[in-house]
C-alpha positions in Angstrom: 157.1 253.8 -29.5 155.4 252.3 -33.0 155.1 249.1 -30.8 153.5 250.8 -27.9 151.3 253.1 -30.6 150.1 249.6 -32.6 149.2 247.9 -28.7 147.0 250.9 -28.1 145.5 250.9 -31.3 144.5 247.1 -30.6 142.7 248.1 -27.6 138.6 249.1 -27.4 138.1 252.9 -27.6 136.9 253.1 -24.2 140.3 251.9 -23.1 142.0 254.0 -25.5 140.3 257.5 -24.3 142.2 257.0 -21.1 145.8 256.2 -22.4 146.0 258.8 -25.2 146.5 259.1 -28.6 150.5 258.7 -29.7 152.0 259.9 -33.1 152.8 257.5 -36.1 157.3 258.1 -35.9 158.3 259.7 -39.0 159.4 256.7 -40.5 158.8 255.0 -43.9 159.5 251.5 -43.1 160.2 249.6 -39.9 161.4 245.6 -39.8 162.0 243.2 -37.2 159.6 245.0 -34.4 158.9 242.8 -31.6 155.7 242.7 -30.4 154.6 245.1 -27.2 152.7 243.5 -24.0 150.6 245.0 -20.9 151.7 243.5 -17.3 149.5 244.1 -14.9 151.4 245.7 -11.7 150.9 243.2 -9.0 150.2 244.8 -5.5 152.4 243.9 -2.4 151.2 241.4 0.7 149.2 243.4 3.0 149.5 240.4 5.7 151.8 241.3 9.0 153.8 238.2 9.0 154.9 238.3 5.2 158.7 239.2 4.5 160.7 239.5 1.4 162.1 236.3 2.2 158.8 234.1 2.6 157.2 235.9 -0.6 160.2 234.5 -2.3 160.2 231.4 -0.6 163.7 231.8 0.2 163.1 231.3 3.6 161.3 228.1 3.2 164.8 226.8 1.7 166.6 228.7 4.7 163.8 226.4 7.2 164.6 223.5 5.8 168.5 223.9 5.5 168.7 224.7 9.4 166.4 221.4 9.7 168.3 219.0 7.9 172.1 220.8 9.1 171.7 222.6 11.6 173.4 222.3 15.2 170.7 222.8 18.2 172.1 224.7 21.3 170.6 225.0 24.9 168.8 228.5 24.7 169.8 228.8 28.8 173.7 227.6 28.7 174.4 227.7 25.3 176.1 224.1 25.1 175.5 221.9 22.4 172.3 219.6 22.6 172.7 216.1 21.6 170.6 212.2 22.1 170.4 211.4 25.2 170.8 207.4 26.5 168.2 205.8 28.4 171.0 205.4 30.7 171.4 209.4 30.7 167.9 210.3 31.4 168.0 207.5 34.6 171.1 209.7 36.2 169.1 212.9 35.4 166.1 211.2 37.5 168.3 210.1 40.1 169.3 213.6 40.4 166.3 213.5 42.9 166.5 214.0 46.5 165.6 210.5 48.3 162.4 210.0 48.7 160.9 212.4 46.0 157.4 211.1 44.8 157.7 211.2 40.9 155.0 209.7 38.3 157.0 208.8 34.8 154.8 209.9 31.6 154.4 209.1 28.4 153.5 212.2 26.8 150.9 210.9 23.3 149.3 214.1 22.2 150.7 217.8 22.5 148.7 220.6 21.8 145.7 218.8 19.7 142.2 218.6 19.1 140.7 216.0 19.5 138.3 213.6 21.8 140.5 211.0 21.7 138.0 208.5 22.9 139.9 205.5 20.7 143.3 206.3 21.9 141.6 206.3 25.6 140.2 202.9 24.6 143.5 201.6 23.2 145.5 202.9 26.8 143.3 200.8 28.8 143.6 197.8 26.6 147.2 197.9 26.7 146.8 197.9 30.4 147.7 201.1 31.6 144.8 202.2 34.4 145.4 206.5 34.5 146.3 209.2 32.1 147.0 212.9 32.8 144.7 215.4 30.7 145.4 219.0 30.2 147.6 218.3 34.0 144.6 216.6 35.6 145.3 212.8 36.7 142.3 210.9 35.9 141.8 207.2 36.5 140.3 205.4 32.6 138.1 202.7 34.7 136.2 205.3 36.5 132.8 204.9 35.3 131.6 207.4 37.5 134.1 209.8 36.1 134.2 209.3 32.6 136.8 211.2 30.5 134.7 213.7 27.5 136.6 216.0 25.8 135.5 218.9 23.8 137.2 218.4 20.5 136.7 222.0 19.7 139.9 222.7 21.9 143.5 221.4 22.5 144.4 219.0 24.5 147.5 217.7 26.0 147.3 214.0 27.2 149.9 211.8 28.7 149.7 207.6 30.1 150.8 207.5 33.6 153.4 204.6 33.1 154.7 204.2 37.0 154.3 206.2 39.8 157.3 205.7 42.0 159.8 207.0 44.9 163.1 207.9 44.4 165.6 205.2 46.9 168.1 202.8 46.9 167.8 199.5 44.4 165.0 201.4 41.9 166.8 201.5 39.2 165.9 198.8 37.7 162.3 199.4 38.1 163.0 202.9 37.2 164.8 201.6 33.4 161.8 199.6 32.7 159.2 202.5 33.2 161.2 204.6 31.4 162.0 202.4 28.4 158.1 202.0 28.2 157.3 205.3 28.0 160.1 205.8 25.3 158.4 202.8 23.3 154.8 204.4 23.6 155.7 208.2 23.1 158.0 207.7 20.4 161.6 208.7 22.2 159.9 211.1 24.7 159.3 210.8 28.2 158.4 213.4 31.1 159.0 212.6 34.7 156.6 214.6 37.1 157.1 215.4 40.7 154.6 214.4 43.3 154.3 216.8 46.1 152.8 215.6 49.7 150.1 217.7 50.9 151.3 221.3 51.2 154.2 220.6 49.6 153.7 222.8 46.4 153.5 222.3 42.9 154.4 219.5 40.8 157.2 220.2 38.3 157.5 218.1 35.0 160.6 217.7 33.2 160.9 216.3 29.5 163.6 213.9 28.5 164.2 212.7 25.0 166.0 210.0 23.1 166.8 212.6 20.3 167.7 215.9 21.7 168.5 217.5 24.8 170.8 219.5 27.0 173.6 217.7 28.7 172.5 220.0 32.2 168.9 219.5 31.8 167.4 222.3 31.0 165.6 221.7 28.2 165.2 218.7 25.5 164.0 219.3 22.1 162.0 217.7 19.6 163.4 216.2 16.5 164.3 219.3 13.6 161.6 220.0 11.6 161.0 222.8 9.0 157.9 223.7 11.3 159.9 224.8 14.3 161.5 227.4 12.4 158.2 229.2 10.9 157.1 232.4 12.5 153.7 231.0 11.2 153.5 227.7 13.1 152.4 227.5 16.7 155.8 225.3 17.0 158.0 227.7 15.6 156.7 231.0 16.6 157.3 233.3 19.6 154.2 232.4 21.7 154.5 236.2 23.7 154.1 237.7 19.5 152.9 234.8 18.5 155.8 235.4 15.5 154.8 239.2 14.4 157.8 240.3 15.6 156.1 243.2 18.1 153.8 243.8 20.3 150.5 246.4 20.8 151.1 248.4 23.5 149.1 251.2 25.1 151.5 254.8 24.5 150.6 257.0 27.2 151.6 260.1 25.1 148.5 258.8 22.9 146.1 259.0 26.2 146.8 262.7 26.7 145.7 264.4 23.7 147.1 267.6 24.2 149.2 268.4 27.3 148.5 272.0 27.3 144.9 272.1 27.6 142.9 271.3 31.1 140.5 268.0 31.1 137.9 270.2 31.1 138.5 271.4 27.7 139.8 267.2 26.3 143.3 267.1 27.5 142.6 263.3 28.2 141.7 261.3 24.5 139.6 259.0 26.2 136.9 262.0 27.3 136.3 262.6 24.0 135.1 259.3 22.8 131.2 259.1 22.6 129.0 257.6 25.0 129.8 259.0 27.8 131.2 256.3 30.3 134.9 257.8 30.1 133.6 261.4 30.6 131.9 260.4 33.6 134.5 257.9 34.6 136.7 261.4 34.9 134.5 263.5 36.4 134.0 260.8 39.3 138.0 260.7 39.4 138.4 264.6 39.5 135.7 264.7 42.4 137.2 261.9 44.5 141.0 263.1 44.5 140.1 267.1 44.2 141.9 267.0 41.2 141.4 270.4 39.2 140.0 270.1 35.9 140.5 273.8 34.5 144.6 273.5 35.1 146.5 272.7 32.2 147.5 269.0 32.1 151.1 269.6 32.0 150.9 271.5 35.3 149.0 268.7 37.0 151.3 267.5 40.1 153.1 263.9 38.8 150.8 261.8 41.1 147.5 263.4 39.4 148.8 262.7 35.9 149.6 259.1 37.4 145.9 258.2 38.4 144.3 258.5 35.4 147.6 256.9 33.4 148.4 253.9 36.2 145.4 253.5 38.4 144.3 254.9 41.6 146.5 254.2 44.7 146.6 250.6 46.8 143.3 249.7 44.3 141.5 252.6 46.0 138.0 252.2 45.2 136.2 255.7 43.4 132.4 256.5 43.7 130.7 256.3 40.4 127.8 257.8 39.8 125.2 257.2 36.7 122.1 256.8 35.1 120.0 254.2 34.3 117.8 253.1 31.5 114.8 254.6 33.9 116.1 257.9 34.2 117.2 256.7 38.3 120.5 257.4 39.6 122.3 255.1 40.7 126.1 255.0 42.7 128.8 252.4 42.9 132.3 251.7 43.9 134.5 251.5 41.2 138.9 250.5 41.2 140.4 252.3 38.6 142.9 250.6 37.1 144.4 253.7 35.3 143.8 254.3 31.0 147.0 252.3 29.9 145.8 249.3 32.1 142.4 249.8 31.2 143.0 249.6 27.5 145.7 247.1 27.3 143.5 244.5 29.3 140.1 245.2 26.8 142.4 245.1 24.1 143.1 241.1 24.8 140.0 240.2 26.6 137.2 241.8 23.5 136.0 239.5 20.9 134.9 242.9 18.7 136.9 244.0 15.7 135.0 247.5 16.5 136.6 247.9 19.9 140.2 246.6 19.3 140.1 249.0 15.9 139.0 252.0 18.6 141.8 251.0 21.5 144.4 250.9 18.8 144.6 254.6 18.0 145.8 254.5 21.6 148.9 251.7 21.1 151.9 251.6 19.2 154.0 248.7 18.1 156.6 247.6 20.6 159.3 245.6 20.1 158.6 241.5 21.3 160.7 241.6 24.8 160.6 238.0 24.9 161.9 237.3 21.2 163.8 240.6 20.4 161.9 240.8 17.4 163.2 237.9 16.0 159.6 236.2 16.1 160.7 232.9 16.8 160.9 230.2 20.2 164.4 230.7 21.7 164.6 226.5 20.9 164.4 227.7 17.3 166.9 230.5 17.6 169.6 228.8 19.3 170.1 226.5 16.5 172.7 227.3 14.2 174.3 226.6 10.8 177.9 227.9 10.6 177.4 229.9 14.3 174.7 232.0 12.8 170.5 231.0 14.0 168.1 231.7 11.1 166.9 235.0 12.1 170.5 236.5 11.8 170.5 235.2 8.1 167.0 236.9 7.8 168.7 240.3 9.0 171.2 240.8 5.8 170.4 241.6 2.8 170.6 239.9 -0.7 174.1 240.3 -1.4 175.1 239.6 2.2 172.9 236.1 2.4 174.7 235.1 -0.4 178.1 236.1 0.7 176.9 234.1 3.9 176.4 231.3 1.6 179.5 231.3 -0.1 181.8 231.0 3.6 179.8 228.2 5.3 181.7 225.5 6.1 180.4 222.6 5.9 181.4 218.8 7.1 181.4 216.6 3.9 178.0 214.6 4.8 176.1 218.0 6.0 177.4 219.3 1.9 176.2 216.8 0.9 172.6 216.8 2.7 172.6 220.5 1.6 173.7 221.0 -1.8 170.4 220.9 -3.4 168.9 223.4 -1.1 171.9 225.8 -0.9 171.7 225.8 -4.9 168.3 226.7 -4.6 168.8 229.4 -2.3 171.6 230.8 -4.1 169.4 231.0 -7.3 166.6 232.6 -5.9 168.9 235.5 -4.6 170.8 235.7 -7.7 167.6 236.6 -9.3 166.6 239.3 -6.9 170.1 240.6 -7.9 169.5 240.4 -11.1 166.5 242.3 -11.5 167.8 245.3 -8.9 166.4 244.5 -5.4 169.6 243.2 -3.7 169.7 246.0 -1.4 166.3 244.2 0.4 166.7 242.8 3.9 165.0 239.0 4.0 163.3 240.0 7.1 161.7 243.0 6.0 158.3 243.2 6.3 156.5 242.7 2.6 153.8 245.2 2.9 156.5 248.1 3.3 157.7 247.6 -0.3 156.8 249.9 -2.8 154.7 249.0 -6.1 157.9 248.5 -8.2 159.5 246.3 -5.3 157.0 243.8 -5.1 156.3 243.8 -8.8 160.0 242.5 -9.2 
């Protein structure tokens, strides 16, 4: 307390009309007092993708563990994915009915932006005549059709290598096509079907000198740290894009209150300004006679359904309005039902205002696609000890460590991941030590309390 009174008494007296005057202790000498400090309460992550284990950066330890030992799996089968052979990948190609058109690829830039007019330059001098762009074939000594990209967006571009038929004695041929792509795409090459006219669409398939599944169903890049970040376009869900959920429209949010009539509001949306919803039902009531002084909840299920789903077979409604001159003026309109109609604005507006005004409407949904676990299933079906890096993210302190101390390990993967187990391990030792080991990893950051994220 003398400390705490002596700390106050250092401070200006503006300060010190706010915290309060405190007694001198009835004391008549004191010895050895150590001296008192202020820390300033730090306040938690507001951001949605921030978790107690990236604000510690144990999870960037956990990333790079999984990277450097970790086992990929085929998300499909679940087998093991290993290196494939060039020999491998020929007997996957051959796999091929006779006579199937193919084109072999070597994919050079994934997902970039870019113009890429040097690397254009430096495929034609290397001899190679056609590339494919964002899934377009185009032909490099067109002048008349001269490749521009807008470096603004990404791109994917590939150098068509060989185009060739699947029959007897191609093998050969095949090898060397395929060895070139391998050389100029750094292990990676995709074979794409070519259909004949009406013969549907063409199907690419990626084969890789590193990783890939002994059935064929999918080939991985090499492990990187990046492919297990919910914040990374390579790592994260692309259907949540690695929150974890997704907005979607409640339908108990649409009906504001089921026991009075539309007339009186029972539909949210007729009480947002403007006017276009209000007229939108009035136009709806009029078309199917739908009563709008009958209590919502005694609305036959089909009524309730129009204004929640749509109107039948895209039935078009009469809309009637008017115009900037005071005219009326009538249309045709498909309603495509409130929960349709706000879920699609939701994605398509570029306005903060809008979204912020559709969201009183959603809820957050679980990712179907992901489970919640935010990341690709190629990240989640590697594992380290026959657990993926989201189920680590699911304990707690005390149970990540416990997690820690059973993995088995061959000698060389110990020894790769010593250093970064040690550094795991004292990271959750500290959040031990100070009282938070009951924290999950994957909970979210911005649901901790002050005291929480102070410690």
């Amino acid at each position: 307390a003398e400390g705490q009174r002596r700390y106050v008494e250092s401070l200006s007296a503006y300060a010190r009309q706010f915290l309060g005057q405190m007694e001198k202790p009835d004391v008549d000498t004191i010895e050895g007092l150590s001296p008192a400090i202020s820390i300033d309460q730090k306040t938690t992550s507001k951001n949605p993708r921030s978790t107690v284990g990236t604000v510690t950066e144990v999870y960037d330890y956990l990333r790079l563990l999984f990277a450097r030992v970790g086992h990929p799996h085929c998300p499909t089968c679940g087998k093991p994915i290993a290196a494939q052979s060039v020999e491998q990948i020929l007997d996957s190609i051959e796999l091929n009915p006779e006579g199937t058109r193919l084109m072999v690829l070597a994919p050079l830039v994934r997902m970039r932006k870019g113009e890429f007019t040097k690397l254009f330059d430096e495929v034609r001098r290397d001899g190679f005549s056609r590339v494919v762009v964002d899934g377009e074939v185009r032909n490099l000594n067109d002048e008349e059709d001269e490749i521009k990209l807008d470096k603004k967006f990404k791109h994917d571009i590939d150098v068509v290598v060989d185009r060739i038929s699947i029959k007897q004695g191609v093998r050969r041929r095949l090898a060397d096509s395929v060895e070139t792509a391998l050389r100029l795409a750094d292990g990676l090459v995709a074979v794409r079907t070519v259909p004949r006219d009406g013969g549907g669409e063409p199907v690419e398939t990626m084969f890789s000198e590193r990783f890939a599944c002994p059935d064929g169903h999918v080939s991985l890049p090499e492990l990187e740290p990046r492919i297990f970040s919910f914040n990374n376009p390579h790592g994260a869900c692309p259907s949540c894009t690695g929150l974890g959920y997704t907005r979607e429209v409640d339908p108990d949010l649409i009906v504001a209150d089921a026991d009075l009539s539309i007339a009186d509001g029972a539909l949210a949306p007729g009480t947002v300004s403007g006017g276009y919803y209000q007229n939108m039902i009035q136009a709806i009531c009029e078309h199917w006679d739908i009563p709008q002084d009958t209590p919502w909840r005694e609305l036959d299920g089909w009524q309730q359904d129009v204004f929640l789903w749509g109107t039948p077979d895209g039935e078009r409604v009469p809309m009637t309005y008017r115009n900037k001159r005071g005219r009326t003026r009538t249309y045709r309109m498909r309603f495509e039902g409130f929960v349709n109609h706000f879920q699609r604005r939701y994605h398509d507006t570029e306005s903060e205002m809008v979204r912020e005004g559709i969201e009183r409407f959603m809820y957050d949904a679980a990712c179907e696609a992901c489970g919640g676990d935010r990341l690709r299933p190629e990240s989640l079906a590697v594992t380290v000890g026959g657990t993926n890096i989201a189920e680590v993210s699911s304990y707690d302190v005390q149970g990540a460590v416990e997690w820690l101390d059973q993995l088995e390990l061959t000698d060389t993967e110990r020894m790769i991941g010593r250093r970064i187990v040690r550094e795991i391990k004292e990271r959750l030792q500290f959040l031990a030590d100070v009282g938070v080991g009951y924290l999950g990893l994957g909970r979210a950051a911005r649901s901790l309390s002050g005291g929480e994220a102070q410690r």
